[in-house]
N, C-alpha and C positions, 0 to 999 in steps of 0.2 A: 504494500500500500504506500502511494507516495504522503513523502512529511508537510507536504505545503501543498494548499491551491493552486490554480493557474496564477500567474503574477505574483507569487514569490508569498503571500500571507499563509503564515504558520497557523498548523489547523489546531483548536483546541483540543479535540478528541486526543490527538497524539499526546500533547502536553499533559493531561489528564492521565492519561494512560503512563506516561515517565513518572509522575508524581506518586499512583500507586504502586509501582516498582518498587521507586527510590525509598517509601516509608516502608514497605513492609521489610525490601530488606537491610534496611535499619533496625528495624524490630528484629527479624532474626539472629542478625549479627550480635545486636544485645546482649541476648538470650544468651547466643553461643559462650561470648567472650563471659560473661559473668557465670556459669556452669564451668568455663578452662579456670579461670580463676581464681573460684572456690577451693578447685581442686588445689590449684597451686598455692594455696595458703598460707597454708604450714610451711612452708618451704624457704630455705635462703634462696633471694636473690641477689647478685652485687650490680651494684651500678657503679663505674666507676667515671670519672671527667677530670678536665684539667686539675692539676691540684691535689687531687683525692678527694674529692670532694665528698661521694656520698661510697659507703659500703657496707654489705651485710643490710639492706633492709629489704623485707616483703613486700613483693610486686605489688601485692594486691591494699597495703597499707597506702605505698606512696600515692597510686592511683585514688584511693577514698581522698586523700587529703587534697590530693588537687582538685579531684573532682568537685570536691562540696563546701573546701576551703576551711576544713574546720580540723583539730587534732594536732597531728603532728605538723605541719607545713603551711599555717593561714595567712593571712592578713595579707602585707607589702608587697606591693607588684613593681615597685622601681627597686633596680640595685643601684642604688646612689650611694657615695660614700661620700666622706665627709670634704672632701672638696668638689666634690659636683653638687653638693647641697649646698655650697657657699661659706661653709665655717671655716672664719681666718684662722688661718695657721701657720705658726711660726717655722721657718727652716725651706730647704729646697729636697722634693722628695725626687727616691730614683726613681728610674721607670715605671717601675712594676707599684712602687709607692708599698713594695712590701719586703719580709725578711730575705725571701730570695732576690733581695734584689743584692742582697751579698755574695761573690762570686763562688759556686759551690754547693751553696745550702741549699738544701731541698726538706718538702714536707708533704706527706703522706698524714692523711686521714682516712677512718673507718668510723659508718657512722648506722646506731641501731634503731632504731624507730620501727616499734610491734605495739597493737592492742588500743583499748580503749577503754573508760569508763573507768569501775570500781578497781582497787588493788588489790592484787590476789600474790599474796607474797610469792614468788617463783614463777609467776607465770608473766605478770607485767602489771598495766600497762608499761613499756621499756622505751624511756628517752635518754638515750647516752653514746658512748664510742670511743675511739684512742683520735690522739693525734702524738706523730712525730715529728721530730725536726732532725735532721741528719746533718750534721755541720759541713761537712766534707762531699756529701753524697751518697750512696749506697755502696757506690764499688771504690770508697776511699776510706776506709775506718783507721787512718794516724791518727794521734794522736791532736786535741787543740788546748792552749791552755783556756782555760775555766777558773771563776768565783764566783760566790752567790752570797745574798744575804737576804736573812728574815726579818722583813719590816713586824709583823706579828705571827707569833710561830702557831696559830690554832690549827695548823696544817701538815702536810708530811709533803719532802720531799726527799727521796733516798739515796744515797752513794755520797753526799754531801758532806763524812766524816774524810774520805776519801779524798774532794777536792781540797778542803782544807788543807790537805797533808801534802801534797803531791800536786794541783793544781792543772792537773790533767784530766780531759774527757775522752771517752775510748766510743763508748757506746750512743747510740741516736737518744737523744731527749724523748719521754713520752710524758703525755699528761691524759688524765683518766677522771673517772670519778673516786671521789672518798676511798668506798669501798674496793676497787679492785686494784688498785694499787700492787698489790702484792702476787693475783696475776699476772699482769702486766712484767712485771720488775721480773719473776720468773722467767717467763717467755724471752722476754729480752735475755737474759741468761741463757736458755737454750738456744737462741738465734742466734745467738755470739759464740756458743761452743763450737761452732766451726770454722768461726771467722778473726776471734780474735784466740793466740793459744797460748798464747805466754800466760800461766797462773799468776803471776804478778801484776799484769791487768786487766785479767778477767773477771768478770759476775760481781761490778758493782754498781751499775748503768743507774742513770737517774732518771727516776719516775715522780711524777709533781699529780697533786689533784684538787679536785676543788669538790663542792655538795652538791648533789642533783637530786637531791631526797623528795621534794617536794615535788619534779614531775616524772620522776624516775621510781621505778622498783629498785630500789641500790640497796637491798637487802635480800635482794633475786638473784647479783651476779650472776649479770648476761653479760658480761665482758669474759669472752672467751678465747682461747690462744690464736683461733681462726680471724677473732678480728683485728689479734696482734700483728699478724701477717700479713693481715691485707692493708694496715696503713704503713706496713714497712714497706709493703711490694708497692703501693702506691704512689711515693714518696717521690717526686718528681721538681725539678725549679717549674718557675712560668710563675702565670697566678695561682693565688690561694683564698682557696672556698675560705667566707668568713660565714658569720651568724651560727644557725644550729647544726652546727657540725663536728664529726671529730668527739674530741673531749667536750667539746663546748655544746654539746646537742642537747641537752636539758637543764642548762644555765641560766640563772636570772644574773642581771646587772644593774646596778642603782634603781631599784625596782623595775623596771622593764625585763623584757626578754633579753638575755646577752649570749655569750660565744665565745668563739672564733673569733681575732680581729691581727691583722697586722697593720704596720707602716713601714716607712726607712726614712734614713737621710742621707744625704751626701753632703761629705764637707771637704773642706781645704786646708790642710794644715802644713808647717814647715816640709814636710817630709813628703807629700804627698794629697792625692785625693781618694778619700776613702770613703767607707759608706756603713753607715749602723741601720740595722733593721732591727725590729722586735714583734714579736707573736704573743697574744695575749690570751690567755682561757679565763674570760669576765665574769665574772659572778661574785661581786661584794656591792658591798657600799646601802643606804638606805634612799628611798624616791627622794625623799625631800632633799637630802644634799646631794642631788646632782646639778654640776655645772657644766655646761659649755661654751665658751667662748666669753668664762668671766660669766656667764647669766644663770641666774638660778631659774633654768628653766621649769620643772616640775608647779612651780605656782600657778604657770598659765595654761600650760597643755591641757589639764583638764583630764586625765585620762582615766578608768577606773582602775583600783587595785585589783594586785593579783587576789583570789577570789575560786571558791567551787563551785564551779558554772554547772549544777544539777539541784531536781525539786527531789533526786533519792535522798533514803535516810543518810545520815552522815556520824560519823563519832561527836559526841558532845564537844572534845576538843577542836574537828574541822565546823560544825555546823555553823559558829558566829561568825565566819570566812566564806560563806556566799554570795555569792554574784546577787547585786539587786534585782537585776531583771532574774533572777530563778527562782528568790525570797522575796520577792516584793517588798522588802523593809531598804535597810540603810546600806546595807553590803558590805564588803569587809572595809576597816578600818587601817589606816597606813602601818605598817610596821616600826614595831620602835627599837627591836634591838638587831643586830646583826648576827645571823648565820652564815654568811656567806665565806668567797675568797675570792685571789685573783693569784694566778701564774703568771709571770711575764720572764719570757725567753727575751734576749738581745744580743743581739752577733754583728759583727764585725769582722772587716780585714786590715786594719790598724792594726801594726805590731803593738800589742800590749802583752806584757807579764801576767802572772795571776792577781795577784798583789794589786796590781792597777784596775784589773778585770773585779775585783771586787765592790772598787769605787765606784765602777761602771753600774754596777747590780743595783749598789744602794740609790744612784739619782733615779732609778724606776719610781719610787717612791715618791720623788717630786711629780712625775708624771700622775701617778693614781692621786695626790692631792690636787693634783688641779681640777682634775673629776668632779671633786669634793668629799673622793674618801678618807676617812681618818684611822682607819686601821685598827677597826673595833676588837675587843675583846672575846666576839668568837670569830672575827677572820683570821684565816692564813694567807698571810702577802709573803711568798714568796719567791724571790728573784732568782736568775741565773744569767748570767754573762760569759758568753766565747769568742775567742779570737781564730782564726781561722791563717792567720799569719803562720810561718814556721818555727816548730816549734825545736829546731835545732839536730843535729845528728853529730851522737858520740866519734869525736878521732879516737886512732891509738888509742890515748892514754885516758880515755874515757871523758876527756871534756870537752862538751856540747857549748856552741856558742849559739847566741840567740841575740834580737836586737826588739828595742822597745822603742815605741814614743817618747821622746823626754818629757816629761809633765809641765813644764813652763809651758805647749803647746795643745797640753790633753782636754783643755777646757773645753773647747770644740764637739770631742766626741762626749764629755759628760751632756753638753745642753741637746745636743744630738738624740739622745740618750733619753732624753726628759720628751724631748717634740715627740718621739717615734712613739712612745709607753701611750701619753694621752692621745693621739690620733687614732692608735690602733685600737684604745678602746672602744675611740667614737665610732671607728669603723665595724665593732665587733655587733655594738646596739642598732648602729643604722641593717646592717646588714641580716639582723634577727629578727624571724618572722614571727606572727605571736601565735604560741603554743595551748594546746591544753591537755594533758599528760594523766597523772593520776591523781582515781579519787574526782577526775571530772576538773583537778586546776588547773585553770587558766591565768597565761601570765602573756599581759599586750606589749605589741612592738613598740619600740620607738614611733611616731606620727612624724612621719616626714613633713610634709604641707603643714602643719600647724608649728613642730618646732621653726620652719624656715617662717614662717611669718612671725613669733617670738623674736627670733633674731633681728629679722628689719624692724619691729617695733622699735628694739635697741639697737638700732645703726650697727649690727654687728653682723651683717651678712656682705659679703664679698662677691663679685662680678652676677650678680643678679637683681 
């Protein structure tokens, strides 16, 4: 049957007739994919993208969340980071405006998102995952010197008897939740028994974590050796996934949703031009003292507390923590004391010592107060700093020579150091979508559009 009249007009009948094709089979398809997918439920799947971005999570999870916008993956449809949203910022960033942007360093992420609803210890709901940072690369485990310090020690970060002594890092940095730490720190150990063999620096690698109690089952340990492996296999330079990812995938930060976040600098000193990046796993601080750009922004956003967005029964303890719209009353109330933490990694190719690389850890701290954290009584802030320079090879008679930045010059890489800590966090919050995990909590993203309009109320937004 021809498609058109004489003279070229498209006949209805036909259209008609393409239209109930085209719905039914859509309809079948439906059917189909949701029946493959039920099936594939229960199942790992990895996803993996530049960066390492996402791994280890259920096909059939990630699809719910994008689909309906709700759970693990909601809210924010721009990935704006903090200078494409206009927040001035001090210092000149490298390319990448992240820790790879240090020559060498690479970062691999694994990241777990399974379930919904009520928490059923061991089974989930599960928001979590690893992230590493490889100083060197994967197929370079020398030796870099390392320091670290603990701005407030309510935290763990392990092999760190080791630096102090020796001032040497052997194994890839990983950061985790709370509890699986000492998975993780394992696995790292067995991933190194064939890589690194000298027992003198072997099986002391450092592992850093932070709480993810609240949208996480972290008394379920779902961090398993499988997902050790796939953020070390993942571990690549380029960009790096920020927000719910990695370690950072069930993170809150200055009450919003946090993460994931890096930045860099590039600077110019006597000696040369070099470059500091830092990688952040956010989760401290309380709403009300957050700042950006100098503004205590949380008085205008407006936004609701995190909160348990369900009308089911709840423990007397979560019940006063409902969402208004689920309670119809007031809804939760701001938080007054701190649970949280923050890791922050910072690397460099400045020849620094350890000694120096120490100094470098503690001005992270400058960076977190500019946030407006104050390093509460139950955070764990704590820092680590590498240098990726050489770190020397024994002559003969066993003496290694090595060369440093003079310090009349180091000031550079300290405030370097301080820009990268605070940008990477803005970038962790901008880039985290808002979640709702266990037990039904929900915890909202940063608002983009409303903090940029905050910021021009106060003359503090930049080429916009």
């Amino acid at each position: 049957m021809p498609s058109s009249a004489p003279g070229g007009t498209i006949r209805t009948d036909v259209i008609a007739q393409t239209a109930v094709l085209l719905l039914c089979s859509n309809v079948f398809m439906t059917f189909a994919w949701y029946a493959h997918l039920q099936n594939l439920a229960g199942r790992p799947w990895y996803i993996a993208r530049a960066g390492g971005a996402v791994k280890a999570r259920p096909l059939l999870t990630v699809l719910a969340a994008l689909m309906l916008g709700h759970g693990g993956l909601a809210a924010q449809t721009s990935a704006e980071r903090a200078r494409d949203l206009g927040i001035p910022l001090d210092g000149a960033p490298g390319p990448l405006d992240a820790i790879t942007d240090v020559p060498g360093v690479t970062v691999g992420q694994s990241t777990i998102i399974r379930g919904s609803g009520r928490l059923v210890q061991g089974k989930g709901p599960v928001r979590t995952g690893v992230t590493a940072v490889f100083p060197r690369g994967r197929e370079d485990l020398s030796p870099v010197f390392a320091g670290w310090f603990s701005l407030n020690g309510n935290g763990e970060m392990t092999g760190t008897a080791w630096i102090d002594d020796y001032g040497l890092l052997f194994y890839p940095i990983a950061i985790t939740n709370t509890n699986s730490v000492g998975t993780v720190r394992d696995v790292l150990i067995e991933w190194g028994a064939e890589r690194l063999l000298d027992a003198l620096h072997c099986c002391l690698p450092v592992v850093a974590e932070t709480w993810d109690g609240d949208l996480n089952d972290i008394f379920g340990f779902h961090v398993k050796r499988e997902h050790v492996y796939a953020a070390l296999s993942a571990a690549t330079g380029g960009p790096v996934a920020e927000g719910n990812v990695g370690g950072g995938t069930g993170m809150q930060c200055l009450g919003f949703k946090g993460g994931i976040g890096t930045a860099s600098r590039q600077i110019t000193a006597a000696r040369g031009r070099f470059t500091v990046g830092a990688l952040v796993q956010c989760n401290f601080g309380l709403r009300r003292q957050l700042r950006i750009a100098g503004i205590p922004v949380n008085q205008e956003l407006q936004v609701p507390e995190p909160c348990y967005d369900t009308r089911e029964p709840l423990d007397s303890a979560l019940a006063p923590d409902r969402c208004a719209t689920a309670s119809g009353d007031r809804g939760a109330l701001p938080r007054e004391a701190e649970h949280g933490s923050i890791i922050v990694v910072l690397a460099t190719d400045a020849p620094l010592l350890p000694h120096q690389l120490r100094r470098i850890a503690r001005r992270a701290a400058l960076g977190v107060g500019r946030m407006g954290g104050i390093a509460g009584a139950g955070s764990g802030d704590l820092f680590i700093a590498f240098s990726t320079g050489p770190t020397g090879t024994p002559d003969s008679t066993g003496v290694a020579r090595v060369t440093m930045l003079s310090d009349d010059v180091i000031d550079a890489v300290y405030e370097a150091a301080v820009q990268a800590t605070e940008e990477a966090i803005i970038n962790a919050m901008l880039a985290a979508r808002t979640m709702t995990g266990a037990n039904w909590y929900r915890v909202e993203a940063l608002p983009h559009d409303r903090l940029r309009e905050v910021l021009r109320r106060h003359g503090r937004l930049v080429g916009k």
